[in-house]
NUVO-429761 format. One record per residue (C-alpha): residue number from 1; z, x, y; residue in one letter. Coordinates in nm, 4 decimals. Example, Ala and Ser with C-alpha at 12.3 -4.5 7.8 and 13.67 -1.06 7.14 Angstrom:
<nodes>
+-----+----------+----------+----------+--------+
: num :       pz :       px :       py : residu :
+-----+----------+----------+----------+--------+
:   1 :   0.7800 :   1.2300 :  -0.4500 :      A :
:   2 :   0.7140 :   1.3670 :  -0.1060 :      S :
+-----+----------+----------+----------+--------+
</nodes>
This chain:
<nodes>
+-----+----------+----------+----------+--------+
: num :       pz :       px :       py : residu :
+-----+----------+----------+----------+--------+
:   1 :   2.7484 :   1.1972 :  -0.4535 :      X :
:   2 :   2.6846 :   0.9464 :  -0.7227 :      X :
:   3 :   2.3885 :   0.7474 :  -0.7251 :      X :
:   4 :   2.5723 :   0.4225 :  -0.7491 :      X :
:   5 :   2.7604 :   0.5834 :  -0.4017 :      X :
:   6 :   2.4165 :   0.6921 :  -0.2035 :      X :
:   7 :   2.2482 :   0.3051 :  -0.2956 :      X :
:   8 :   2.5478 :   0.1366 :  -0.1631 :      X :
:   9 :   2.6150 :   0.3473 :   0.1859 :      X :
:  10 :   2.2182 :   0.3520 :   0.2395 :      X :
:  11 :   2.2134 :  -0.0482 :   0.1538 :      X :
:  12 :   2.5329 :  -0.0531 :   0.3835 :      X :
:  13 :   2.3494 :   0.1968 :   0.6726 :      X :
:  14 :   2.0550 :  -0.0007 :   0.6749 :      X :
:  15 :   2.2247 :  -0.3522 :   0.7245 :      X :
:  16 :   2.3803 :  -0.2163 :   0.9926 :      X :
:  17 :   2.0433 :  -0.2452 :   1.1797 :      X :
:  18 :   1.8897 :  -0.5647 :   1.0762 :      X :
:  19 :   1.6807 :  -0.8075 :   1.3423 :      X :
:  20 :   1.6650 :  -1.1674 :   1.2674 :      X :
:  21 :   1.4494 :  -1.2068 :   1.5545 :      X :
:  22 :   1.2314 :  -0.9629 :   1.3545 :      X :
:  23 :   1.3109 :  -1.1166 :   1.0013 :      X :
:  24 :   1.1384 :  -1.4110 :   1.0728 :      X :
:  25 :   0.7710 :  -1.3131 :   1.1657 :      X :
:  26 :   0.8032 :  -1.0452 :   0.9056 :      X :
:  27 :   0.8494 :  -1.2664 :   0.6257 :      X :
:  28 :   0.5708 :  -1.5431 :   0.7559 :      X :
:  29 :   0.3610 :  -1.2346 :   0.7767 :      X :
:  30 :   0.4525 :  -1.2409 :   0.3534 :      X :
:  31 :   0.3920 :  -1.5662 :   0.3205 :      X :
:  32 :   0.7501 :  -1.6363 :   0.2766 :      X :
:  33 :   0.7941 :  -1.4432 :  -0.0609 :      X :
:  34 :   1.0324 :  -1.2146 :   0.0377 :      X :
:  35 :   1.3596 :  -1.2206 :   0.2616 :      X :
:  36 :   1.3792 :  -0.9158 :   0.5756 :      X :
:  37 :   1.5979 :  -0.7122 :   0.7330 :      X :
:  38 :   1.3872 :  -0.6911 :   1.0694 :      X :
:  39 :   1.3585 :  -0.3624 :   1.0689 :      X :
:  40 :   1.0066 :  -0.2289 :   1.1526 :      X :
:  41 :   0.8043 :   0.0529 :   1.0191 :      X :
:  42 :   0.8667 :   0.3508 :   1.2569 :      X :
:  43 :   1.2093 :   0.2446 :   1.2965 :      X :
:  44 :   1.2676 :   0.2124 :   0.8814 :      X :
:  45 :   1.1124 :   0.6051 :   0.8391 :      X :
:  46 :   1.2999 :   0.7390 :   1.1342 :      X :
:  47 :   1.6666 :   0.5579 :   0.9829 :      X :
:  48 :   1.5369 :   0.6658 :   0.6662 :      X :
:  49 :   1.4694 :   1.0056 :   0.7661 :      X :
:  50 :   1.8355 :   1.0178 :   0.9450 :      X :
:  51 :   2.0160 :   0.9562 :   0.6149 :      X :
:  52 :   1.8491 :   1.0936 :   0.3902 :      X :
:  53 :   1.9108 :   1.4797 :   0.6285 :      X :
:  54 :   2.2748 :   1.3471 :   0.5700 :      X :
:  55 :   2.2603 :   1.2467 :   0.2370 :      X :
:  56 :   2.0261 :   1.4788 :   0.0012 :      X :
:  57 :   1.9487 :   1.3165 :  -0.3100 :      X :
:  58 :   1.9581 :   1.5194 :  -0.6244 :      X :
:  59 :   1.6218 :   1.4717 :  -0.8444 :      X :
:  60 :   1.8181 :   1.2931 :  -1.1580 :      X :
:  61 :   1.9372 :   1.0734 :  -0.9221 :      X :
:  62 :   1.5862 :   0.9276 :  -0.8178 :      X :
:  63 :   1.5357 :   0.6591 :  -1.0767 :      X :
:  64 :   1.8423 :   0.4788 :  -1.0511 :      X :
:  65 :   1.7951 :   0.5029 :  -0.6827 :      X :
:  66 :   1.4726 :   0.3451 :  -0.6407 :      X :
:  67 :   1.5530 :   0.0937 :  -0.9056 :      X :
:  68 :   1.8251 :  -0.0014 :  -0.7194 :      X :
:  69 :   1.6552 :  -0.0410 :  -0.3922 :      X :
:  70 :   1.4304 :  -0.2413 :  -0.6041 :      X :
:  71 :   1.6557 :  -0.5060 :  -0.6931 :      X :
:  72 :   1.7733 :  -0.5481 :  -0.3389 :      X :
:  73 :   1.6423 :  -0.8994 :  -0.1820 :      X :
:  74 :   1.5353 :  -0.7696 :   0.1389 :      X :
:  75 :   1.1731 :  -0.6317 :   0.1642 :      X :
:  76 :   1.2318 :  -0.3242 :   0.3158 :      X :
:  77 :   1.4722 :  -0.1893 :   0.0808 :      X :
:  78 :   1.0949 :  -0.1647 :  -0.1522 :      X :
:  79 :   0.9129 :  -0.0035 :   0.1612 :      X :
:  80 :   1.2687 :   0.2628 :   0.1490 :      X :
:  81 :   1.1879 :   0.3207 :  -0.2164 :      X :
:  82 :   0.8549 :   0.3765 :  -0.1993 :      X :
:  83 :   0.9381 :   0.6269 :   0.1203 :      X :
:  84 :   1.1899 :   0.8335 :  -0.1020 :      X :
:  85 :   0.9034 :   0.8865 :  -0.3710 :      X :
:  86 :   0.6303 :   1.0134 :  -0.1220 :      X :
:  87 :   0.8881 :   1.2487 :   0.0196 :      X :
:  88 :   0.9406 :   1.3680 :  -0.3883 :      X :
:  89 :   0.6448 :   1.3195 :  -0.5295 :      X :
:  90 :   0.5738 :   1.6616 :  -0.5866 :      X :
:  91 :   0.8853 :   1.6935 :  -0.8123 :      X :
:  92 :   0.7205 :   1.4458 :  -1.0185 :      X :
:  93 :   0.7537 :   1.5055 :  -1.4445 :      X :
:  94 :   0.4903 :   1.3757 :  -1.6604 :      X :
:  95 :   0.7278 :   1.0665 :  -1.7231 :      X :
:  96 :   0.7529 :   0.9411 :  -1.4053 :      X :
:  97 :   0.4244 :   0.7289 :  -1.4181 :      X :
:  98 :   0.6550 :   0.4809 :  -1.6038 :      X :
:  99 :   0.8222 :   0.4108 :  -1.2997 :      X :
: 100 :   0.5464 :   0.3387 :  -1.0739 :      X :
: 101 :   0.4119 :   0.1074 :  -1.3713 :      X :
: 102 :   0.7612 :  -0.0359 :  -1.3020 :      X :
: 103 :   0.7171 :  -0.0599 :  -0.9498 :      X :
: 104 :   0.4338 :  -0.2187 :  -0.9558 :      X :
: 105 :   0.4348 :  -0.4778 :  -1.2139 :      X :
: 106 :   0.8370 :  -0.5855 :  -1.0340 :      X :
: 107 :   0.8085 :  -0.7918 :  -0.7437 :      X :
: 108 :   0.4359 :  -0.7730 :  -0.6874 :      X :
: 109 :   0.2200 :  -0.7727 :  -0.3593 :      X :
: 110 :   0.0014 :  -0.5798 :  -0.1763 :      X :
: 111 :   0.2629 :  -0.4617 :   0.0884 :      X :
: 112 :   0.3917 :  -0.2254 :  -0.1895 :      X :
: 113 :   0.1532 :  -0.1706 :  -0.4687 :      X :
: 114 :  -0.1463 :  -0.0740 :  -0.2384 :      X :
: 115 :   0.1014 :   0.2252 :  -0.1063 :      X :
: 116 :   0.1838 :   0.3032 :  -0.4452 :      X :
: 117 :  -0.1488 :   0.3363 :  -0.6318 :      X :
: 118 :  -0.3100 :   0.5107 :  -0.3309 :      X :
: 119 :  -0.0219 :   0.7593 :  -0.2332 :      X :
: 120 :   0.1987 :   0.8050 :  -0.5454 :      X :
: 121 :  -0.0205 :   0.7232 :  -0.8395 :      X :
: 122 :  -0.3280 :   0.9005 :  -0.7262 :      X :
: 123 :  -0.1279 :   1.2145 :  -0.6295 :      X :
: 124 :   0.0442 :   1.1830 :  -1.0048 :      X :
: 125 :  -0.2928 :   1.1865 :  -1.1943 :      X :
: 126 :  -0.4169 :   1.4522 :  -1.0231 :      X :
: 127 :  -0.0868 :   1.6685 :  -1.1157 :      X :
: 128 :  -0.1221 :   1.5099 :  -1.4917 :      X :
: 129 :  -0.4796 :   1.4584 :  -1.5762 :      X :
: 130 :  -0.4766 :   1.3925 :  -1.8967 :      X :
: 131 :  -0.1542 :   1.1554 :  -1.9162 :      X :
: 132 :  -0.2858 :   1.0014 :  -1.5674 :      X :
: 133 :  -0.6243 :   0.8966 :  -1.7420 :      X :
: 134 :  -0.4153 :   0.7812 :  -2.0642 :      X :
: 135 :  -0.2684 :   0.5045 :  -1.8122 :      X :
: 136 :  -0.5089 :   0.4612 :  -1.5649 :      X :
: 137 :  -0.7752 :   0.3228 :  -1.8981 :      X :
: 138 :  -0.4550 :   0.1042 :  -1.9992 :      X :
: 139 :  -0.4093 :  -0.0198 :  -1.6814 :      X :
: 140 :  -0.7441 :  -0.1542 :  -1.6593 :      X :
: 141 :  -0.7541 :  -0.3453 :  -1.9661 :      X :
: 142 :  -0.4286 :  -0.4845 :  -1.8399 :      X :
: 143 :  -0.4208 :  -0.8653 :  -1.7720 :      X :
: 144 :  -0.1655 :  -0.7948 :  -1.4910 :      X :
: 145 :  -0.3912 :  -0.7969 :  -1.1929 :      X :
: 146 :  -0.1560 :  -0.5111 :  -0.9888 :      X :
: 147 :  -0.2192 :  -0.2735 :  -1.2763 :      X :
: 148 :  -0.5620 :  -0.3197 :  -1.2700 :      X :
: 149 :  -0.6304 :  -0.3282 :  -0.8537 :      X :
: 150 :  -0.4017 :   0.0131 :  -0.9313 :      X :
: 151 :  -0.6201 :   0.1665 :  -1.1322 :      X :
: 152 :  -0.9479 :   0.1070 :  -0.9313 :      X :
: 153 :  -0.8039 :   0.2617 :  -0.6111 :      X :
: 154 :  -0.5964 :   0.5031 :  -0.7510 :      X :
: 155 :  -0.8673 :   0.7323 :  -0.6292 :      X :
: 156 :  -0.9240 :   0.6270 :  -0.3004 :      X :
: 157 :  -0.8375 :   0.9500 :  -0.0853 :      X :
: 158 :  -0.9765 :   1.2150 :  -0.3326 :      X :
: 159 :  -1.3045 :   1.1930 :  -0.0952 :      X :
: 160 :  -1.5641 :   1.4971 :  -0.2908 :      X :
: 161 :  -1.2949 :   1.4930 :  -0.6091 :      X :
: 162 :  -1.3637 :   1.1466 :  -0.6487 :      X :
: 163 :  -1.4917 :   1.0561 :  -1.0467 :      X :
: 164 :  -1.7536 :   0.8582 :  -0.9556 :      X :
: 165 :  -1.8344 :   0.7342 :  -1.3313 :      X :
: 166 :  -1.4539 :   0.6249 :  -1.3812 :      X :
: 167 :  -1.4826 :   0.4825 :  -1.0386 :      X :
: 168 :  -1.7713 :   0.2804 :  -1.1418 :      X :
: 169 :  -1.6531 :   0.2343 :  -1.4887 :      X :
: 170 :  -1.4034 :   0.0329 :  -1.3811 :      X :
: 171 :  -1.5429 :  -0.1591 :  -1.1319 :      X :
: 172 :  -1.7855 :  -0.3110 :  -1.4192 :      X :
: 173 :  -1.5022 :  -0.3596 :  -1.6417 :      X :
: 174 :  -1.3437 :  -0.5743 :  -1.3448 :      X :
: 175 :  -1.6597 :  -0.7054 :  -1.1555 :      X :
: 176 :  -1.6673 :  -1.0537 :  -1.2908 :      X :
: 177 :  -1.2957 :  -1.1263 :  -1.2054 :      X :
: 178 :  -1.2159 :  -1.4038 :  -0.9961 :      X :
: 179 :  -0.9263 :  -1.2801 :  -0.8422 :      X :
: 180 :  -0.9097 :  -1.2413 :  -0.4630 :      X :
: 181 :  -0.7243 :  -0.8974 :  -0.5184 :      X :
: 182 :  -0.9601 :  -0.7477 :  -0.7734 :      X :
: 183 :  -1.2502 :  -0.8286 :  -0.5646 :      X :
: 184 :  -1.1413 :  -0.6922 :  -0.2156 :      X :
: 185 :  -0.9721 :  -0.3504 :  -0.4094 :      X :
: 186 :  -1.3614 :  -0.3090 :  -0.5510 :      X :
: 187 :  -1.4996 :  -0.3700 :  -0.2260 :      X :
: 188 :  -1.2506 :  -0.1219 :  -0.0551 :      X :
: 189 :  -1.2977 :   0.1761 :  -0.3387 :      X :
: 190 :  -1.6775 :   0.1308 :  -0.2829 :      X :
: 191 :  -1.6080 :   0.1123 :   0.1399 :      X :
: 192 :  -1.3888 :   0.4497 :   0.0955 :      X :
: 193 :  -1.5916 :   0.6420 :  -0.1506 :      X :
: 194 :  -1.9509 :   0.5766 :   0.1099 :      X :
: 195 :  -1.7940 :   0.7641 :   0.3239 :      X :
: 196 :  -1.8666 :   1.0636 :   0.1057 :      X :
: 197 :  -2.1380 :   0.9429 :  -0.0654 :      X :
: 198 :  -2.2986 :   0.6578 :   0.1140 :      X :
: 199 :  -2.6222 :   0.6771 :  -0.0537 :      X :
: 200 :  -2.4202 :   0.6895 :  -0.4291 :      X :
: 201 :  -2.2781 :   0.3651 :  -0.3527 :      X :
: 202 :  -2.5827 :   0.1740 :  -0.1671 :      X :
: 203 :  -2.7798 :   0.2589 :  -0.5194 :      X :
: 204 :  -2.4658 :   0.1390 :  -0.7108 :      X :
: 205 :  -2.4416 :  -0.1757 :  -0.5423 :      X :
: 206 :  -2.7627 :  -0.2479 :  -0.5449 :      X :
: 207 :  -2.8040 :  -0.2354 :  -0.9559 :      X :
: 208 :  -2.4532 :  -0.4024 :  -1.0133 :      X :
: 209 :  -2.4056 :  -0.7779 :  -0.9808 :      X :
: 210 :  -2.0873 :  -0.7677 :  -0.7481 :      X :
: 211 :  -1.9021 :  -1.0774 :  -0.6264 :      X :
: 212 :  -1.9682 :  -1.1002 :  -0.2447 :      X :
: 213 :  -1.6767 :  -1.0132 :  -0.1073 :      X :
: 214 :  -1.6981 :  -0.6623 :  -0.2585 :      X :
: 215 :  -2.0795 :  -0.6767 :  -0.1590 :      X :
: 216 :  -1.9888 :  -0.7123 :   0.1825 :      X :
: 217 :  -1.6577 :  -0.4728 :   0.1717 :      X :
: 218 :  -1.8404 :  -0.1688 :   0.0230 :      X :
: 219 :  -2.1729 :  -0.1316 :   0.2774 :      X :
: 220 :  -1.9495 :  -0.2720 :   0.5503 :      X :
: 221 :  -2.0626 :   0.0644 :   0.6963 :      X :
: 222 :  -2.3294 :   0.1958 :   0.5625 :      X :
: 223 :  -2.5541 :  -0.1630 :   0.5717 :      X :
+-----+----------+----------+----------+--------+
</nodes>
């Protein structure tokens, strides 16, 4: 099947189950940035998982895919894409990190860039080290503030193989933004990370001037 073929029957399987009594929380819930379907989350990875037994998708095909499901207006056509990666991610090539940069930097929000950095980039730089670091230092110079909230919790479920110094690294690089987003994604590293090394992070945030918010956010559990 071509690619062109799979996008348009899963875009026409998919709209076959839409909710507007669903749409209509769901995109109040987004503050109104972006149209829905109506289809919920355990629904959406059970339809998902139906079609895709049906339908296999060949690993060339993968880019043009998600792209695809990219440009589509309705929200959950970006939660689909983001499903297809995690269930290839670990066909990944060293290349691929240019399409999560594209993901993230195209129609922007937390919805879909937290579930990116944490499950798809953070599994990529472990597989590429060296090419993962490469970006993940870029991305943190990066004026775009996704990039940069990327790159500070790209690490948040390596627990013990956490790099503390990068970890903290760029949390000073980023700990006099003003931005809402940068502040809570500090806040949450720190929060994660205490929960393998509490006393690490106490220390940390004691000697680093933090905004507030991350204050609060990173000893949320350890006081």
């Amino acid at each position: 099947m071509q690619a062109a073929t799979f996008l348009q029957e899963l875009e026409t399987f998919f709209r076959l189950h839409q909710n507007e009594e669903n749409a209509r929380p769901m995109k109040q819930y987004m503050r109104n940035q972006f149209d829905f379907l109506g289809i919920k989350t355990p629904q959406r990875r059970e339809l998902l998982r139906q079609f895709l037994k049906d339908h296999p998708l060949a690993e060339h095909q993968l880019e043009t895919v998600v792209k695809g499901l990219w440009n589509l207006p309705e929200r959950e056509f970006q939660y689909l894409a983001i499903g297809i990666l995690e269930r290839t991610k670990k066909t990944f090539n060293a290349e691929d990190i240019d399409l999560l940069e594209y993901l993230i930097t195209h129609k922007s929000w937390w919805d879909t860039v937290d579930g990116i950095a944490t499950n798809l980039v953070g599994d990529y730089v472990k597989e590429h080290p060296q090419r993962g670091r490469t970006y993940m230092n870029r991305w943190i110079d990066n004026p775009n503030l996704w990039l940069k909230r990327s790159a500070i919790l790209h690490q948040l479920k390596y627990k013990a193989e956490t790099d503390e110094a990068l970890l903290y690294a760029y949390i000073v690089k980023c700990k006099d933004s003003q931005e809402f987003f940068i502040q809570k994604a500090i806040g949450w590293a720190l929060r994660e990370y205490a929960k393998t090394n509490p006393g690490s992070v106490r220390r940390f945030v004691e000697e680093t001037d933090l905004p507030a918010l991350s204050r609060r956010e990173a000893l949320k559990h350890i006081g």
